[in-house]
N, C-alpha and C positions, 0 to 999 in steps of 0.2 A: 577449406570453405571460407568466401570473405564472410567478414561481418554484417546480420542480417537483424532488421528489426520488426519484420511486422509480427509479430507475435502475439499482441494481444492490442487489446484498446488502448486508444493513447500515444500512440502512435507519434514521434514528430519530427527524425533525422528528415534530411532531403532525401531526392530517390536518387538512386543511382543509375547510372543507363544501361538498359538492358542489351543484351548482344543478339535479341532473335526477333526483333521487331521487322516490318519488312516495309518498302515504301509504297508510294498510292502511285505511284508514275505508269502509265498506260503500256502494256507490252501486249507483244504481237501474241495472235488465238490461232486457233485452228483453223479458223474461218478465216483471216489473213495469209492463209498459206502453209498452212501446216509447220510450223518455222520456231521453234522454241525460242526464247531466251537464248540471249548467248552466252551467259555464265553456262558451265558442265561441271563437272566436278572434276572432270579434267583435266578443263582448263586453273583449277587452284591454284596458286604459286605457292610453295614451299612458307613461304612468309605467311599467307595467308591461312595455312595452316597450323603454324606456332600461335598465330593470334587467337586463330580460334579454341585451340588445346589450350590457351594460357584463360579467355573467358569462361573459359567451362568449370576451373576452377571456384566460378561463382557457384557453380549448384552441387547439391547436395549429391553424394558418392555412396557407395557398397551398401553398408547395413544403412546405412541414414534414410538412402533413397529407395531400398526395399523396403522396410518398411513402412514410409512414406506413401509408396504406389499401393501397395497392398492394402494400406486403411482406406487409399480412394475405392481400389477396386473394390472391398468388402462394400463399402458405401452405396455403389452403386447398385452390388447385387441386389443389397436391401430394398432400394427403392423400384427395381425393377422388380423384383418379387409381387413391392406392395401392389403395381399398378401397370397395368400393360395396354394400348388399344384392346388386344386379341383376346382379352379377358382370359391370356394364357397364366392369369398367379397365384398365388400361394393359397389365395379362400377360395379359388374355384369349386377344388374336392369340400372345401368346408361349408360351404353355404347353404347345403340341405338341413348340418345341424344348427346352422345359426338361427336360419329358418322360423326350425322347429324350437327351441327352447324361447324362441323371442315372440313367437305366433305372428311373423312377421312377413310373410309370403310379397305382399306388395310394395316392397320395402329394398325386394332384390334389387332391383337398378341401381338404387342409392347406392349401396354399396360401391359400386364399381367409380358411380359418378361422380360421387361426392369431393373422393381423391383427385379424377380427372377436372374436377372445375377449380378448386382452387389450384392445382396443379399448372395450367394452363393460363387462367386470371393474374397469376403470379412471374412466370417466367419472363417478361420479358423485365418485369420491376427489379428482380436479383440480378438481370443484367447487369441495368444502372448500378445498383448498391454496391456490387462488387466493383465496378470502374473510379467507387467513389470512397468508396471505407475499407478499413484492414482487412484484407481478404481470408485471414487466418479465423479472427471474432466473428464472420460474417457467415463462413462454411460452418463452425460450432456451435453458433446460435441455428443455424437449419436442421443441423443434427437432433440439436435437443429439441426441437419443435417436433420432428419426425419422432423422436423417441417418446415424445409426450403422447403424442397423436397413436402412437402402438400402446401404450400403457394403458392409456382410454379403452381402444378397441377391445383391447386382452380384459380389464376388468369391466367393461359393459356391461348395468346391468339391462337396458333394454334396447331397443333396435336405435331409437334416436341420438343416445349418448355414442353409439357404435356409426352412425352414422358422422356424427360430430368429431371424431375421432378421426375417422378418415379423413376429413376435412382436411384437419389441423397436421395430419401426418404428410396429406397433399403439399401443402404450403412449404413444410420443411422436405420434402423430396424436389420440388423447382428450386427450391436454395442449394442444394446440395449436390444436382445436376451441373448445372452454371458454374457451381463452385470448384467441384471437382477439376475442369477446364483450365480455371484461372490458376488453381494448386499447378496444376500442366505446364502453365506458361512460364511459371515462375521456377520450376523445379527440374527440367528438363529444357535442353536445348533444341530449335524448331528443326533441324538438321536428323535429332533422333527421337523425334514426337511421335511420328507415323508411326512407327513402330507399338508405342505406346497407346495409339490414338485406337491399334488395330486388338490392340486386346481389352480395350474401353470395351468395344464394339462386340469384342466374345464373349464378353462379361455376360451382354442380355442374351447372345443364344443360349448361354448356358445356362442361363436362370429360366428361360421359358421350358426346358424341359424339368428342369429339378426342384420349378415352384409349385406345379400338383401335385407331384410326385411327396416331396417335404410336406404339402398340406391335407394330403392320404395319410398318411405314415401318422401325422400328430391328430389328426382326427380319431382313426381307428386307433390306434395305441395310448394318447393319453387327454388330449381334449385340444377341441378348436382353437381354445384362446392361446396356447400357444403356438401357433401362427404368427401372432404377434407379441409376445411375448419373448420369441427367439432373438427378436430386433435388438431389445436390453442390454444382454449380454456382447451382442456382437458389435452393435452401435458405439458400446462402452469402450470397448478394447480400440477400438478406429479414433474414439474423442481423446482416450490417454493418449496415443500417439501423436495424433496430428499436435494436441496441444505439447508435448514436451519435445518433439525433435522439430516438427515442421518449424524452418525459421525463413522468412522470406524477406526480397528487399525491399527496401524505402521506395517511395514512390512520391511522385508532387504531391498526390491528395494527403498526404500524411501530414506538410505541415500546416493543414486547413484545420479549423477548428470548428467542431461538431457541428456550429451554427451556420456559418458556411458554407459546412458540405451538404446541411439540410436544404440553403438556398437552392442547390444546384440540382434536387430531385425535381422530375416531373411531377409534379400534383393532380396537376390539369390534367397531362395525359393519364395519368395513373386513374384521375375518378372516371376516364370517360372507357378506358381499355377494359376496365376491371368488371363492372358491369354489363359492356361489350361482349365480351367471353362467355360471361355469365348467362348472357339472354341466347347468345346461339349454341351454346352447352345444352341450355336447358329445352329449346326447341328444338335440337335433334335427338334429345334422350326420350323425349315427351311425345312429339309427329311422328305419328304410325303405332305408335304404341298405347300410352294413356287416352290420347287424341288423334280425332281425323289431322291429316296435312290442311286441312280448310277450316279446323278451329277457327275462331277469332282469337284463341291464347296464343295459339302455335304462330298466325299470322303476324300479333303485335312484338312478339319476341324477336322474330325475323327483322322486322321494323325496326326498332327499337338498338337492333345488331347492329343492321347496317346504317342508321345515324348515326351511332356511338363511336364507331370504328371510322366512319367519316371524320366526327369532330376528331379523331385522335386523328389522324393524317392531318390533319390542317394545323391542328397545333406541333403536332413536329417540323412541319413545314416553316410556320410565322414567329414558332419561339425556339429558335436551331439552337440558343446556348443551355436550355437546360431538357433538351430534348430527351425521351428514353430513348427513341434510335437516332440519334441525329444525320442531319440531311448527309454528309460528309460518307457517313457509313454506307450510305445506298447509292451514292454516285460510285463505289466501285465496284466493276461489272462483275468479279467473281461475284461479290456478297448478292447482289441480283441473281445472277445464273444457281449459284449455291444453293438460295434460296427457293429459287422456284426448281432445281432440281429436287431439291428435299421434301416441296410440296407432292410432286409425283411420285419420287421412289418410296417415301413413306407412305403415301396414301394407296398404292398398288400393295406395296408389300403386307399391310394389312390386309386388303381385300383376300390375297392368298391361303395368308396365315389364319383367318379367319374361317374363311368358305371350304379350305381344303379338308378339315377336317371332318365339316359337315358334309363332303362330298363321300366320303368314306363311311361318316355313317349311315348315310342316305340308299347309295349306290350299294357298296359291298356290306352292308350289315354291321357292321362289328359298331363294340362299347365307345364310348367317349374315351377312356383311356385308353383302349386301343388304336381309336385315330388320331391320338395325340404319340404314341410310338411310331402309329406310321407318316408322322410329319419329320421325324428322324433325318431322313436323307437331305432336307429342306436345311436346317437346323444345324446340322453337322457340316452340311457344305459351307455354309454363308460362316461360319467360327473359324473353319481352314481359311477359307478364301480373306476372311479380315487379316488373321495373321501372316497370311504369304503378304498380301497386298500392303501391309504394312509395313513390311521386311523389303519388299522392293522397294516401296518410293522411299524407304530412308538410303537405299541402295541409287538407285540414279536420282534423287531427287527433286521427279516430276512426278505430282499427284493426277495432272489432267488425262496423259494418254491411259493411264490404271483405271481410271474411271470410265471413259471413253468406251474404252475395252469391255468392263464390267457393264455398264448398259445395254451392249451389241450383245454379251452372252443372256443377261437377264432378257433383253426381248426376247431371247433365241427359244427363250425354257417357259417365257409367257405365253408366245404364242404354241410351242408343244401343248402346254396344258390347256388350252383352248382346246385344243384335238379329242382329247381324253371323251372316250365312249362309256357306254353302260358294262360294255364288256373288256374295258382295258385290262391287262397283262401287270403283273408287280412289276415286269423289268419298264415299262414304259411308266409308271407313274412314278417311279423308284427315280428311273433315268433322266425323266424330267424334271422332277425336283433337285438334281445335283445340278445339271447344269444350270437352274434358275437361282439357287442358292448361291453356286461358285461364283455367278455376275453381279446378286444382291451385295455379295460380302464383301466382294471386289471395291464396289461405285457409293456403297451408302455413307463410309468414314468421309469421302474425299471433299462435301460442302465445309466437313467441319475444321479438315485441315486447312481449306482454303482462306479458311476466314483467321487462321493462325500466323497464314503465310504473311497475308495481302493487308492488314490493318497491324498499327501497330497498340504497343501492350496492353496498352489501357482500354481500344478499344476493343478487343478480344472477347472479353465477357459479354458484350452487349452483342455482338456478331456472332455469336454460339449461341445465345438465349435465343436468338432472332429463326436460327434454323430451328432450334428445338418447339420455339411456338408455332413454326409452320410446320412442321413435323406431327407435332399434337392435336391442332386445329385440324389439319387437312385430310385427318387418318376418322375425326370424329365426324365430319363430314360425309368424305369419302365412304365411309362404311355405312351411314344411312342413306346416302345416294343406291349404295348394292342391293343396301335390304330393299329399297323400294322397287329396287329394278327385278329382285326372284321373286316379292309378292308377286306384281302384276305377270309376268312371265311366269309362273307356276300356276295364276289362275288362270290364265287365258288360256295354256296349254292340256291344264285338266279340265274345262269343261267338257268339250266333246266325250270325254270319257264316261259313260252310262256306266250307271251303280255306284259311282261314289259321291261324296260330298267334299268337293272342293276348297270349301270354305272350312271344315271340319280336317280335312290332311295339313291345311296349311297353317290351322290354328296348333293345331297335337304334335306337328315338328316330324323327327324321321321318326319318332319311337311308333307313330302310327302306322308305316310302310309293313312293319312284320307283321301285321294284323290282315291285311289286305288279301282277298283270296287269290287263288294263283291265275285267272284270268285276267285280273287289272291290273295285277302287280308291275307285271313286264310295262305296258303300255303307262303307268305311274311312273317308274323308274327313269322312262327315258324323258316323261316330262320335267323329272326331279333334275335328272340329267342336264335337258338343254336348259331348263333355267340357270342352272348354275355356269355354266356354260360362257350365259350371255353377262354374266357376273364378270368370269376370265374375260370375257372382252372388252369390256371397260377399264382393267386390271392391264391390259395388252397398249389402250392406247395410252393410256397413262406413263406407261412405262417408254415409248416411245417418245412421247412429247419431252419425257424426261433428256433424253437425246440433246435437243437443242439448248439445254441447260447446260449438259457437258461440254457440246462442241463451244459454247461461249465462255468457259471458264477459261482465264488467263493460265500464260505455260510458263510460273512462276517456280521458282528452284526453292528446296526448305534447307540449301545446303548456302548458308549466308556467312561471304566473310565480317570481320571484324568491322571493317571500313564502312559497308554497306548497314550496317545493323546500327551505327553511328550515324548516318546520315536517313534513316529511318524511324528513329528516333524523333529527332530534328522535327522530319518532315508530321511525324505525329502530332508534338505539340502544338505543331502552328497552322492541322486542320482543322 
């Protein structure tokens, strides 16, 4: 392993040039002709092989880099545990007794929100930070933010300090996301990233089924607070690590001195993005729920969203040198296509993750925890399918046609689930959840490798935060767009229905369907039904539009010689 410095603060060899950076230069798409690149892995020469065997010697090998990967992956489980769109985590099972110990009933939203809004407000700012300071001090300091932020919740003594908590735990989870990435760039080669990128990616299936499950278990058995409490221990053993083995290379920003690198933050952007976030967080958490959609709160937040988010496009635009996403980033069409693919596949794939389970307990009866077993097949597919698909494109070297592929099967299993009656079969809802999973797990890694491939190092961080903010943004959206779409659709369809109270099934959720006498029931059911229905179809075209995202990402190879990743380089520092 060469000689490596970023290690802590303070940082100030020069950098070295990296071997897995890739250039900006325009290659042919799918839409061109269907016409790859013409590197293949085929075509490698022997030379260009020893080059690249002789780079790789810059990154960390066997126990180094096991353990390495495994304090990211642990990291991530963490923070996917703490906070999920699908409200698939760890307090889910907990929150009845938090609840009750804090007398804090109106208070449930924050919880989930709290984490989501600084979560969100933050990610695209840890972009920047990581393109600009020691990536090593930058991941440790979000660690400990998140570990503070669990320590809080866990000693909580009342609903507010618990709420604050997640706050600050949010914060250190968008740091730790990002960061995780940049640990990626620098520690593995872009050639056998996918691979890695695809078990990032099974990290969260796994944790969405293991984080109610873990927060059952510590609920009933010893107490809520540890929940977060478990963070501690496990945060602990990831920050010895990273701190004593993680060593990474020098970089230009290293021999900048702190005052310098302060210059080169967005400020501007940062005051106008932050509260941004903030105000359309809080008017989709608030609209339809606390307040009507035609508040005057709900309508000035909205407001106030889209100026804020306005000035921030204009100052990336008119001040490109200390930009958080600068212009450079967005003029390349994967980061475009990536991006607005990631605003669709995340935003459908929660609609899913979400609705489906409530379709289950709506439709066929059963517990919350048993329609979260029978999301299973959903779950399990999209974890295989990351790791095959990860395993291919480190195998030929094209993320585009993986994806490509992966969206055609995801339509295939959105539009199934559209189909789904009052009287579906296990094999049909079983069946259509594998094949919507196998296309999900296929197509979701491949904006993030794209932005691995197509920018080079430094901009990496900022082109990963950028998918993750559309990613979180468009799913917080997206999922009060659905709710709004099965209120009004569940009432419209139960009014005609004589003997019940429509306004009353839709307030009381599904626990009120097994109450219902067996005259209305059936003719409820199928209301519950098409509403949800008409959910999958919004879920359907999303997923589609996703489509034109793929067919536009560039057919860019991650299998880069020595030559190329030199002259990528190059081409970085001088956009």
């Amino acid at each position: 392993m060469s000689s490596r410095d970023d290690t802590g603060p303070g940082s100030s060899d020069p950098e070295k040039p990296g071997p897995d950076t890739s250039s900006t230069a325009k290659q042919p798409s799918i839409i061109d002709g269907l016409q790859p690149q013409k590197e293949s892995p085929d075509q490698t020469s022997p030379h260009d092989i020893a080059q690249r065997d002789d780079d790789e010697k810059q990154y960390p090998s066997g126990l180094s880099l096991a353990l390495i990967l495994t304090s990211c992956f642990l990291c991530m489980f963490l923070t996917s545990l703490a906070c999920r769109p699908l409200d698939r985590l760890i307090i889910t099972t907990a929150i009845p007794q938090i609840t009750e110990e804090f007398k804090s009933v109106t208070d449930i939203a924050w919880y989930g929100a709290a984490y989501l809004l600084t979560q969100c407000a933050s990610q695209l700012l840890f972009g920047k930070i990581y393109s600009l300071f020691n990536i090593k001090a930058t991941f440790l300091l979000s660690l400990l933010l998140f570990e503070v932020g669990s320590a809080v919740c866990g000693a909580a003594p009342s609903s507010i300090v618990f709420i604050v908590g997640r706050a600050i735990a949010g914060l250190g989870g968008a740091g730790m996301l990002c960061g995780v990435i940049a640990i990626f760039v620098h520690t593995i080669p872009l050639h056998k990233r996918p691979l890695y990128q695809g078990m990032f990616g099974a990290v969260f299936g796994v944790s969405s089924v293991t984080g109610p499950l873990l927060g059952g278990a510590f609920t009933s058995k010893v107490t809520w607070r540890w929940c977060f409490y478990i963070n501690l221990p496990l945060g602990g053993v990831a920050a010895v690590v990273i701190f004593w083995i993680l060593k990474l290379p020098a970089r230009d920003t290293t021999k900048l001195d702190t005052k310098t690198k302060l210059k080169q933050l967005d400020f501007y952007g940062t005051a106008l993005i932050i509260p941004a976030t903030v105000s359309l967080i809080l008017a989709l958490q608030w609209g339809g729920s606390i307040y009507t959609w035609n508040d005057k709160r709900i309508i000035v937040l909205f407001v106030m969203a889209g100026l804020l988010f306005s000035g921030f496009i204009l100052v990336q635009i008119f001040l490109p040198k200390t930009a958080t996403i600068p212009p450079r980033i967005f003029k390349q069409r994967s980061i475009i296509a990536g991006f607005f693919s990631t605003i669709c596949m995340g935003s459908q794939l929660t609609i899913f993750a979400y609705y489906l389970p409530i379709w289950f307990q709506a439709i066929q009866a059963v517990s919350a925890v048993e329609s979260g077993v029978r999301l299973l097949p959903l779950v399990l597919s999209m974890v295989v399918a990351m790791l095959s698909a990860g395993a291919l494109v480190r195998h030929i070297g094209y993320y585009t046609p993986v994806m490509i592929f992966g969206v055609c099967l995801m339509s295939i299993g959105a539009g199934l689930m559209y189909t789904l009656q009052v009287d579906a079969s296990s094999p049909q809802w079983i069946g259509y959840q594998i094949v919507y999973g196998l296309g999900a797990g296929s197509a979701t890694q491949a904006p993030n490798i794209a932005a691995q491939t197509v920018l080079p190092k430094r901009d990496v961080p900022v082109g990963v935060s950028l998918m993750y903010f559309g990613n979180f943004v468009s799913s917080a959206i997206f999922l009060s767009v659905a709710q709004n779409i099965f209120n009004n659709q569940l009432l419209h369809r139960l009014s005609p229905i004589a003997g019940i109270d429509p306004e009353s099934i839709l307030d009381n959720g599904v626990t009120s369907l097994t109450k219902l006498s067996t005259s209305v029931r059936m003719p409820v059911l199928v209301a519950y039904n098409e509403a949800i229905r008409h959910i999958f179809l919004l879920a359907l075209v999303l997923v589609c539009l996703a489509m034109l995202g793929a067919l536009s990402l560039e057919w860019r190879s991650t299998k880069k010689s020595h030559e190329e990743d030199a002259d990528d380089e190059t081409t970085g520092k001088q956009a």
